[in-house]
C-alpha positions as CSV (number, residue, x, y, z in Angstrom):
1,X,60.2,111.5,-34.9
2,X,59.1,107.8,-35.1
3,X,62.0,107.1,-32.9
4,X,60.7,109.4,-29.9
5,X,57.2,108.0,-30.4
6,X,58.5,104.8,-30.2
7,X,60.2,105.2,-27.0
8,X,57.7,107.4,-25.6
9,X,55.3,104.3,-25.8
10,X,58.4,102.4,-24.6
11,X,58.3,104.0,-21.4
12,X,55.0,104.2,-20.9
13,X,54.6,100.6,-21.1
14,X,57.7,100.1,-18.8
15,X,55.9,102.3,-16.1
16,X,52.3,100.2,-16.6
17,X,53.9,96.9,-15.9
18,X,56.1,98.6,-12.7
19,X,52.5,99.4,-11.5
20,X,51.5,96.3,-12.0
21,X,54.2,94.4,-10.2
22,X,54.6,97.2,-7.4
23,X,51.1,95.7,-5.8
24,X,52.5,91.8,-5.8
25,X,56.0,93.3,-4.2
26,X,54.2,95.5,-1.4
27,X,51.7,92.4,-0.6
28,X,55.4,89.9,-0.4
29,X,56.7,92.9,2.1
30,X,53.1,93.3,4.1
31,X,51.4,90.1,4.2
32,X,53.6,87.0,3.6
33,X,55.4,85.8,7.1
34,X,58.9,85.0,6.9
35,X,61.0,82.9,9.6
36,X,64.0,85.0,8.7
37,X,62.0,88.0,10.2
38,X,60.7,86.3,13.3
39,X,64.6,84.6,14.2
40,X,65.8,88.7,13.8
41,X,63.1,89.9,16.1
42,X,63.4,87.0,18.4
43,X,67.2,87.6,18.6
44,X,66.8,91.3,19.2
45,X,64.1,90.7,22.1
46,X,66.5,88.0,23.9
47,X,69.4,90.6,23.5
48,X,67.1,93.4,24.8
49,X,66.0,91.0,27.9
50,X,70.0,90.0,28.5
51,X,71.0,93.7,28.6
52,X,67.7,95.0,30.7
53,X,67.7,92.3,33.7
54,X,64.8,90.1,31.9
55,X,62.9,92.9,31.3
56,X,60.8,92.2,28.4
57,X,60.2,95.0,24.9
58,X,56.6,94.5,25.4
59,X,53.7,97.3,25.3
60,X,51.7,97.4,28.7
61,X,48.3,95.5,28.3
62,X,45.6,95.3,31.0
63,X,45.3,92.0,33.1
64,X,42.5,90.6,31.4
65,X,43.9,91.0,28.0
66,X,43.7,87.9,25.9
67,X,46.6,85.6,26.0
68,X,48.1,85.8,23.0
69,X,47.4,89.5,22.6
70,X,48.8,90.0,26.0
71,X,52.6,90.6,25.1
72,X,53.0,92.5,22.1
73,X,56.5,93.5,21.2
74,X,57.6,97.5,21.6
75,X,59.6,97.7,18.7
76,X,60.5,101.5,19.7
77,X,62.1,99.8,22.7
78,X,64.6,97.5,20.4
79,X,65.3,99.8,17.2
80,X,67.4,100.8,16.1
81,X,69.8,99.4,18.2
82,X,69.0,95.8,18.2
83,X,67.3,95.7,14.9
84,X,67.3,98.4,12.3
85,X,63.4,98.2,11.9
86,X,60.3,96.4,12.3
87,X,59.8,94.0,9.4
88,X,57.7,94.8,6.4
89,X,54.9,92.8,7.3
90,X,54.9,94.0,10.6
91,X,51.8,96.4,11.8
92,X,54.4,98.9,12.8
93,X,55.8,99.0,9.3
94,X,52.4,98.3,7.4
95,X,51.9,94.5,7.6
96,X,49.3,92.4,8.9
97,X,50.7,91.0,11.6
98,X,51.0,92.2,15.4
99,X,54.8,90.3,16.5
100,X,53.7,88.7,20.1
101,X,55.7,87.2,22.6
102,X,54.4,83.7,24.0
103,X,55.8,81.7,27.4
104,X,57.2,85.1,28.8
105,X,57.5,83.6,31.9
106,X,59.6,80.7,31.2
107,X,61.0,80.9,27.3
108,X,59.8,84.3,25.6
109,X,59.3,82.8,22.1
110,X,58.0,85.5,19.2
111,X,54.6,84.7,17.2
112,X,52.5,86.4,14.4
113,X,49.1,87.5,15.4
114,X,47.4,88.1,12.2
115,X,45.5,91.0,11.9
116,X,43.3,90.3,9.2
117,X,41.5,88.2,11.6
118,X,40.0,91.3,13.2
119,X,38.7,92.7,9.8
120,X,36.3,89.8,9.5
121,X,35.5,90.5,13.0
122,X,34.8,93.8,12.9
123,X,32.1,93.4,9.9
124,X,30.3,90.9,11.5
125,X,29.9,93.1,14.8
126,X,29.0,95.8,12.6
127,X,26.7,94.0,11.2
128,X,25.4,92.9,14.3
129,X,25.1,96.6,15.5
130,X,23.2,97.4,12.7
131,X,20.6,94.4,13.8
132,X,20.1,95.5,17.2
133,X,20.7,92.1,18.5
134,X,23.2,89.0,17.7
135,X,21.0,86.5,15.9
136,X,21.9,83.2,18.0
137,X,21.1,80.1,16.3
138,X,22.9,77.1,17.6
139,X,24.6,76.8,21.2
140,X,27.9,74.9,20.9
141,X,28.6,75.0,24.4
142,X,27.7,76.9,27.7
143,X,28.0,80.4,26.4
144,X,29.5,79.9,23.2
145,X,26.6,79.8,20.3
146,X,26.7,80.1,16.0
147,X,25.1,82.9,14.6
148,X,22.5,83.3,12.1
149,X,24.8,84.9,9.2
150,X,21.2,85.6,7.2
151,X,19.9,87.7,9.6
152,X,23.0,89.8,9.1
153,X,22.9,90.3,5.5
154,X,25.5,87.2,4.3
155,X,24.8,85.3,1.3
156,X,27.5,82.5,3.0
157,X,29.0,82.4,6.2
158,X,32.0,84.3,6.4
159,X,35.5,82.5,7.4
160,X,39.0,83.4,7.5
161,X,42.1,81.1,6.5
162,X,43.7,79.2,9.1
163,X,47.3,80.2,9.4
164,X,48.0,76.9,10.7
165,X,46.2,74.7,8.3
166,X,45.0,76.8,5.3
167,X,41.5,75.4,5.5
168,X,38.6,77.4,6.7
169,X,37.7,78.2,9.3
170,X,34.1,79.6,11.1
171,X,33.2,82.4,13.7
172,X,31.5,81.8,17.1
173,X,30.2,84.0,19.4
174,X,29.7,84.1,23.3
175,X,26.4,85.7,25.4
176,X,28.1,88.8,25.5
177,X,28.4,89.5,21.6
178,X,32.2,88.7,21.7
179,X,33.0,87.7,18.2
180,X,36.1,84.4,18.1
181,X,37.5,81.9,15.5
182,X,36.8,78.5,16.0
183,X,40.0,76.3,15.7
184,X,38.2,73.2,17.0
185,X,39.4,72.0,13.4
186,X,42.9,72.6,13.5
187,X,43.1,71.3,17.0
188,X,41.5,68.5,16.0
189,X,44.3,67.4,13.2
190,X,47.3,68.6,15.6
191,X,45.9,66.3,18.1
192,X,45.7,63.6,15.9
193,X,49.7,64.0,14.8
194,X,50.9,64.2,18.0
195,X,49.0,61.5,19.5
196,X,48.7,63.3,23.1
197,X,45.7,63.1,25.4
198,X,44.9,66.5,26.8
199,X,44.2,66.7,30.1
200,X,40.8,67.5,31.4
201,X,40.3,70.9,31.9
202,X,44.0,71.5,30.2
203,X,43.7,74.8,27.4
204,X,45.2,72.5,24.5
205,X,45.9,76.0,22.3
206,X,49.5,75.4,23.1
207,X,49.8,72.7,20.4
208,X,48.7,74.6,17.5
209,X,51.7,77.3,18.3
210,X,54.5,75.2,19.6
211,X,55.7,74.2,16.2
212,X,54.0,77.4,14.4
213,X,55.0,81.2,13.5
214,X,51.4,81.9,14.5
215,X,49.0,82.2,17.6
216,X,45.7,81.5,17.3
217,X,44.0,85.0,17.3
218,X,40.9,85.5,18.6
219,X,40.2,82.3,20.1
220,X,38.6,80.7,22.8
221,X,39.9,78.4,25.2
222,X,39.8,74.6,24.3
223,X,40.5,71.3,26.0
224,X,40.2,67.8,24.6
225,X,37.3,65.3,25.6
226,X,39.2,62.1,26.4
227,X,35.2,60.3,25.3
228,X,34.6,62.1,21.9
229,X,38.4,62.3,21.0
230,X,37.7,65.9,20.3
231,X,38.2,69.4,21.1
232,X,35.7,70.8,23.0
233,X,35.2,75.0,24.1
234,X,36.7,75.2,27.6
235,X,34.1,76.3,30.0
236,X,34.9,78.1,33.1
């Protein structure tokens, strides 16, 4: 008898600390992002393109999409038969990230948009809803202001984590209630380590993905001012 109650209370405890590591091994599969997972989609899109003429396994997005959720990848068009799934932390499969392509006109390359990005967003346009009206407080440049986060109900300013730096990093928002990152930041120390001089007038968003797994999701367009030695919102 003691030896049944004793294993009872064996297994239980077995099955309490599988629930407790199942949570930690579904956010590894769902929300880390591997490099292993974007060379096996990136090899399955360029085999895709090689037999299908440079046809690309993208979903159809309207013309005024935003860049770098302009190409995302049809994973019904390559699985099974050039990979036998999307990966685990894949939105397709559960993850958080959309796979995108980037440079599809000259060297499709395959990116992470992260999607928990647009949770953030959605709360503070909720929010905003809820107001009647977007609280403006400071204009950062023509059409691109800060919000009042008080107004909205925030104890402190909501951010999200850069996937390129880790630090964090603030929302904007334009006349029209459009809700975007700001990545002045991170462009700011990828400027510095490259030492290259945008352009002016030059979208300088490139250098945060060139040597990244990530595009910058929900952003605006940036260039550098060649006077401040800064990143500045690209105005049209």
């Amino acid at each position: 008898m003691k030896w049944n109650v004793l294993g009872g209370f064996l297994a239980i405890m077995i099955l309490l600390l599988t629930g407790c590591m199942y949570p930690e091994e579904e956010l590894a599969k769902n929300q880390i992002p591997y490099k292993d997972q974007i060379i096996a989609v990136q090899t399955a899109v360029d085999a895709f393109r090689a037999d299908n003429g440079g046809i690309l396994p993208i979903k159809t997005k309207e013309a005024e999409t935003p860049i770098y959720q302009k190409y995302p990848i049809d994973f019904k068009k390559i699985t099974p038969k050039y990979i036998a799934e999307p990966p685990g932390n894949a939105y397709e499969n559960g993850g958080v990230f959309q796979y995108v392509l980037v440079d599809v006109e000259t060297k499709p390359a395959v990116k992470l948009f992260d999607l928990r990005i647009t949770e953030a967003i959605r709360d503070i346009k909720l929010r905003i809803k809820t107001k009647g009206y977007p609280p403006y407080k400071e204009q950062l440049a023509k059409n691109v202001f800060t919000l009042d986060y008080k107004q909205l109900g925030y104890k402190k300013a909501p951010f999200v984590t850069s996937p390129f730096s880790n630090q964090n990093l603030s929302f904007v928002i334009t006349g029209n209630a459009e809700v975007y990152v700001d990545y002045r930041p991170d462009l700011y120390q990828a400027m510095k380590k490259t030492d290259i001089n945008g352009k002016p007038g030059e979208d300088i968003r490139p250098i945060l993905v060139k040597d990244s797994m990530f595009v910058p999701a929900y952003s605006l367009p940036y260039t550098w001012d060649s006077k401040t030695k800064e990143p500045v919102f690209l105005e049209e």
